[in-house]
C-alpha positions in Angstrom: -22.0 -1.7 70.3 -21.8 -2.7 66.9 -18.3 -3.4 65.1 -17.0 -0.6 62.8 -17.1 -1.7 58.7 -14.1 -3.0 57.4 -12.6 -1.4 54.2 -10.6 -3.5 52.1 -8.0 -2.3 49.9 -6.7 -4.5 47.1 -2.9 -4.9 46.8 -0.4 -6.3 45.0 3.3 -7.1 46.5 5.9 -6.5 43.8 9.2 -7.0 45.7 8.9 -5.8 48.9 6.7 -2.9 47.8 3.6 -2.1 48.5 1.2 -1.0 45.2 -2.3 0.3 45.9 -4.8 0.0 43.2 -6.8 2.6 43.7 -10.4 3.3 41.4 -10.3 5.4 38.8 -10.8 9.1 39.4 -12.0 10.2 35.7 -15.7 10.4 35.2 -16.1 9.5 31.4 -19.6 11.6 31.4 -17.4 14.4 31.9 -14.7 13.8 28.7 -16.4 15.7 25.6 -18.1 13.5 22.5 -15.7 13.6 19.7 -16.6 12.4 16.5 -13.7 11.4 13.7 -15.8 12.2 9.8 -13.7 11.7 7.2 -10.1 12.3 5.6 -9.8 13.9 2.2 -6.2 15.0 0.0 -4.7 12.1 0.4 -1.1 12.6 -0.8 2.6 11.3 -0.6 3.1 13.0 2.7 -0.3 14.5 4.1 -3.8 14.3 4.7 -6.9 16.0 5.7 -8.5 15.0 8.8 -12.6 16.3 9.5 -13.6 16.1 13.0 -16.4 17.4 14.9 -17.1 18.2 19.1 -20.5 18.3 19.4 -20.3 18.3 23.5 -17.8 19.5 25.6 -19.5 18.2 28.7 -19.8 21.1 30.5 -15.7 22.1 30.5 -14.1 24.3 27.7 -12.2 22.4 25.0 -8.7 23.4 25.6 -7.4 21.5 22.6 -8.5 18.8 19.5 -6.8 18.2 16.8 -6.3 14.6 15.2 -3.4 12.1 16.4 -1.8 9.0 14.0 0.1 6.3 14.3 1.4 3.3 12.3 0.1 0.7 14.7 -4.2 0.8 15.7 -5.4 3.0 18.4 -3.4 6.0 18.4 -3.0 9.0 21.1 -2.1 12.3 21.3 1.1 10.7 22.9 1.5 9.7 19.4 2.0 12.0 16.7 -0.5 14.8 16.8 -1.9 17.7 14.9 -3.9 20.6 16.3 -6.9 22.7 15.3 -8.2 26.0 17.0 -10.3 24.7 20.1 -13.4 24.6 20.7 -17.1 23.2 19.7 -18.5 21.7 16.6 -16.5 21.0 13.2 -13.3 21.5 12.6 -10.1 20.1 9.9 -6.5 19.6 10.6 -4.2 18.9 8.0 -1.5 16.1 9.0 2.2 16.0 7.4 5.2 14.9 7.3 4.0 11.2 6.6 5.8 8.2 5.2 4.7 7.5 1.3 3.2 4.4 0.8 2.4 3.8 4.0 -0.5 2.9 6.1 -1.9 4.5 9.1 -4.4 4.7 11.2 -6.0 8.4 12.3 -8.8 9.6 15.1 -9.4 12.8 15.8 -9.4 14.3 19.9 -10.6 17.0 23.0 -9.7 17.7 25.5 -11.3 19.7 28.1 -10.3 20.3 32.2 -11.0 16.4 32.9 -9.1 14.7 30.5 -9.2 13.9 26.6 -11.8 11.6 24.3 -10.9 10.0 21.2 -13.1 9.4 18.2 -14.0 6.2 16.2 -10.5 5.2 14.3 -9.8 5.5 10.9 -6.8 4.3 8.5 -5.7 5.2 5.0 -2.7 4.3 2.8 -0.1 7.6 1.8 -0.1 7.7 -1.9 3.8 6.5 -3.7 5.6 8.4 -6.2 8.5 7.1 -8.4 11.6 9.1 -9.5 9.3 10.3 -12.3 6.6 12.1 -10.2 4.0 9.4 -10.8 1.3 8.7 -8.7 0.4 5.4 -7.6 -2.3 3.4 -5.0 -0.7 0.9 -2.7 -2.6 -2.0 -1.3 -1.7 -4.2 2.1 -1.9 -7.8 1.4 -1.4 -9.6 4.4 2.1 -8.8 5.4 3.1 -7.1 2.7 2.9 -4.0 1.3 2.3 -3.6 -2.9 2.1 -1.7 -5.4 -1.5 -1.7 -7.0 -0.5 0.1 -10.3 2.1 -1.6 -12.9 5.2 1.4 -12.8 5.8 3.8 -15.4 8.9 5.0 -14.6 11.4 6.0 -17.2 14.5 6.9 -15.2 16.5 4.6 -12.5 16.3 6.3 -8.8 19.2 7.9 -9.3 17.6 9.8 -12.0 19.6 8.1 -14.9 17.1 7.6 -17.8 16.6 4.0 -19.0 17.8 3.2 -22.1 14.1 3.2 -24.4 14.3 0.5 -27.1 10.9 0.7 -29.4 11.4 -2.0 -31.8 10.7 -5.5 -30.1 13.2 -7.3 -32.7 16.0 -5.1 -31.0 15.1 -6.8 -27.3 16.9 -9.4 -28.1 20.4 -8.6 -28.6 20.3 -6.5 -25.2 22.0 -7.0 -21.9 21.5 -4.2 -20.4 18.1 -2.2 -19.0 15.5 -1.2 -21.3 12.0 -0.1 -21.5 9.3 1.0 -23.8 5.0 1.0 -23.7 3.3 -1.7 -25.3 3.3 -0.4 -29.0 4.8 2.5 -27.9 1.9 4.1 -27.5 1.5 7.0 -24.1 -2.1 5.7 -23.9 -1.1 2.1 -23.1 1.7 3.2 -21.0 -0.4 6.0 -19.1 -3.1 2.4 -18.3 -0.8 -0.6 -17.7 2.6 0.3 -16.8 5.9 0.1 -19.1 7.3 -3.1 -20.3 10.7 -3.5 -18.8 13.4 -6.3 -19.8 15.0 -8.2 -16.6 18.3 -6.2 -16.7 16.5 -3.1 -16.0 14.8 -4.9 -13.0 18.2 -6.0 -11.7 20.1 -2.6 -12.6 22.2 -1.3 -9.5 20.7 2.1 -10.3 17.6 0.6 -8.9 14.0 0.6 -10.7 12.0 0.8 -7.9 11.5 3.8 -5.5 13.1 4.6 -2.6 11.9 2.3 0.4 10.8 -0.3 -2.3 12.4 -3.2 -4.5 11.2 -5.6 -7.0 10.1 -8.2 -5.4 12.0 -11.7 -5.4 10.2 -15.2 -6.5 9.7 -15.8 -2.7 7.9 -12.7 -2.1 5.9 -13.2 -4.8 5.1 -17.1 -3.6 4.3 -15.6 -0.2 1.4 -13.7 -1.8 0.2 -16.5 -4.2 0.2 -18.2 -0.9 -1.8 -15.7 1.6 -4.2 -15.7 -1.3 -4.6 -19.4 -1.1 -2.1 -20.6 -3.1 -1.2 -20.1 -7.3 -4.3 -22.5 -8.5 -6.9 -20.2 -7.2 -4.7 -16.8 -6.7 -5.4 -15.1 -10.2 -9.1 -14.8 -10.1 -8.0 -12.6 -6.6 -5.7 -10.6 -8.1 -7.3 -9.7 -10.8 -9.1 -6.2 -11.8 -13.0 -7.6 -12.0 -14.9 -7.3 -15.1 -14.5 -7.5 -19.2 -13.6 -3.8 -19.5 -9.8 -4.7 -19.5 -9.7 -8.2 -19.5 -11.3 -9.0 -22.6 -13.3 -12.3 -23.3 -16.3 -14.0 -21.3 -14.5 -14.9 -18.6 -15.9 -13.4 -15.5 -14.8 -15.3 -12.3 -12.0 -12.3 -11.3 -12.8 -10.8 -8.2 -9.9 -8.6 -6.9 -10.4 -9.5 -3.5 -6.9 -8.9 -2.6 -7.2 -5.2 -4.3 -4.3 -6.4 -6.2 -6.0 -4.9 -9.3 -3.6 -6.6 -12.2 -4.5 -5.6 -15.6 -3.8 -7.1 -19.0 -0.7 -5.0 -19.7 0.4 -7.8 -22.1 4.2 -8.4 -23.0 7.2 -8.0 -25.4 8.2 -11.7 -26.7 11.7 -12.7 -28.2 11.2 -17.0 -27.7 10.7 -18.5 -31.0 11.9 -15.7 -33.3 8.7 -14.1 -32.7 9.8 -10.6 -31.9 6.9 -8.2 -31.0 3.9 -6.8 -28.6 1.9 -9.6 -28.1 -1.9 -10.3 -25.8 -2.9 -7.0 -24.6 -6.3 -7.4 -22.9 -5.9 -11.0 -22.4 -2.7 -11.7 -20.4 -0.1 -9.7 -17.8 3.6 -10.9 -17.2 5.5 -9.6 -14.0 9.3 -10.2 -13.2 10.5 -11.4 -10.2 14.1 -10.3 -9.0 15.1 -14.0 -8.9 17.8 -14.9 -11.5 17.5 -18.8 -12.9 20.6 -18.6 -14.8 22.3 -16.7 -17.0 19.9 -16.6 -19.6 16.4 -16.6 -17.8 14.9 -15.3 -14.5 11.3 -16.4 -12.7 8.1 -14.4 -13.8 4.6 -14.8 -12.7 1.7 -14.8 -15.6 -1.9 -14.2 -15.4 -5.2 -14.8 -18.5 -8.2 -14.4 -18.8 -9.2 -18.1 -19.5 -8.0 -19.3 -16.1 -8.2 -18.7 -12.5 -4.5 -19.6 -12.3 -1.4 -17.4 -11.5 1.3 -19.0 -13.2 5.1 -19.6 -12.5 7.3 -19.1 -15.7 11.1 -19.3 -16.6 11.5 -16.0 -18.9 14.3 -15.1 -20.9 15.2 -12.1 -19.6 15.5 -10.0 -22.7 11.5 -10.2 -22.9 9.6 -7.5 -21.6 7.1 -7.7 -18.7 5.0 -5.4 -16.3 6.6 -4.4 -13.3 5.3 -3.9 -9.2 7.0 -2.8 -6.5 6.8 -4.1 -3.1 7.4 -2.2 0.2 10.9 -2.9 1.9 
């Protein structure tokens, strides 16, 4: 007689109990296909997510939609939108998002064995300022920036700052102030406002709500990620002559960064006035020196460089916002 066959069962022991690992039970050739296409109306606070179930492997699709999440990989145990079931293509719109923020999106269905995911895909919500402006934001590394010089004209409290349009007038103030290089909508509309450093330090705060100025060690953390200040400008900068005037043409914008020649309000030397549009960009930092002068970071176009510089802070700079 022959012996009976032996079945072995894998087990773990986790304190005193017994766990079974049993196989799994769900037959992947019976989930449906789902594809994720695209996202369009990419706003503050929404988006539109295109899908498409071009199989439902044999089971009715009870329910697809598109699920999101701030961290990779997300599931309809996530946050989740729904579309009318069924086959073929479909769109779901997705609210109630955090501005400025990134996430990453795939669209679902699920029929009577269980529910498929699409290939993933991640966008950026656009920012708005207390203004109503519209800018892009970029990830670098760790942190989370602006990628448009600000424009706002009013704290976030919705005080207006104080607009000052003759340079020789900077100098005097010790309080916030703003205007657009030569005061013209164009310039301000392309690069940004020129703000002085009080207006940067205000308690009304310039930035919008969930960001802040960033300090001279945020600043240093991105001039190091991109390889340190020596070799960080040609990253940040917006690629090309169209902007940045001159033969230099070494820029890449690998970071996204896309700084532009915004130029700067001067009030060193006696020489009051809108100086180096199309050839250089100044940004504050939060960071106070002293009394007189605060840290700012400078870029050219004749150099690769970004450079480190004590401002007084009655001079007036671009501005970017980073992500609390």
């Amino acid at each position: 007689m022959s012996k009976p066959t032996k079945f072995r069962i894998p087990f773990l022991v986790l304190t005193g109990f017994l766990l079974i690992v049993a196989p799994s039970c769900v037959n992947t050739a019976l989930l449906p296909v789902v594809e994720t296409n695209k996202l369009t109306a990419v706003s503050t606070n929404s988006v539109t997510c295109w899908g498409n179930v071009p199989v439902d492997a044999g089971a009715t699709i009870t329910a697809r939609g598109a699920c999101w999440s701030t961290s990779p990989n997300p599931t309809t145990s996530n946050s989740k939108s729904t579309a009318t079931a069924g086959t073929g293509q479909f769109s779901t719109s997705v609210t109630g998002l955090i501005m400025g923020t990134k996430y990453y999106i795939r669209c679902y269905a699920t029929n009577s064995t269980g529910t498929a995911y699409g290939s993933q895909l991640s966008f950026t919500t656009l920012l708005d300022d207390i203004n109503d402006n519209i800018y892009n934001t970029v990830t670098i590394g760790s942190q989370v920036w602006m990628a448009e010089n600000l424009k706002a004209s009013k704290y976030r409290n919705g005080n207006f700052i104080t607009k000052v349009t003759n340079p020789v007038s900077w100098k005097n103030l010790t309080s916030g102030a703003y205007c657009s290089y030569t005061n013209s909508t164009t310039d301000s509309i392309k690069y940004g406002n020129l703000y002085n450093w009080y207006a940067v330090h205000d308690i009304r705060f310039l930035a919008p709500t969930g960001w802040h100025i960033p300090t001279q060690a945020e600043w240093t953390t991105l001039m190091n990620y991109l390889g340190g200040a020596t070799v960080a400008g040609d990253k940040l900068k917006e690629t090309g002559n169209s902007d940045w005037t001159g033969n230099y043409v070494l820029a890449t914008n690998s970071s996204s960064f896309t700084a532009l020649p915004g130029g700067f309000i001067s009030i060193e030397n006696n020489t009051y006035g809108f100086y180096n549009i199309g050839t250089d960009g100044k940004w504050w930092s939060s960071t106070e020196i002293d009394a007189n002068n605060a840290w700012s970071w400078s870029l050219s176009n004749s150099s690769g460089q970004a450079v480190n510089v004590s401002d007084i802070k009655q001079s007036g700079f671009s501005v970017r916002c980073i992500k609390d």
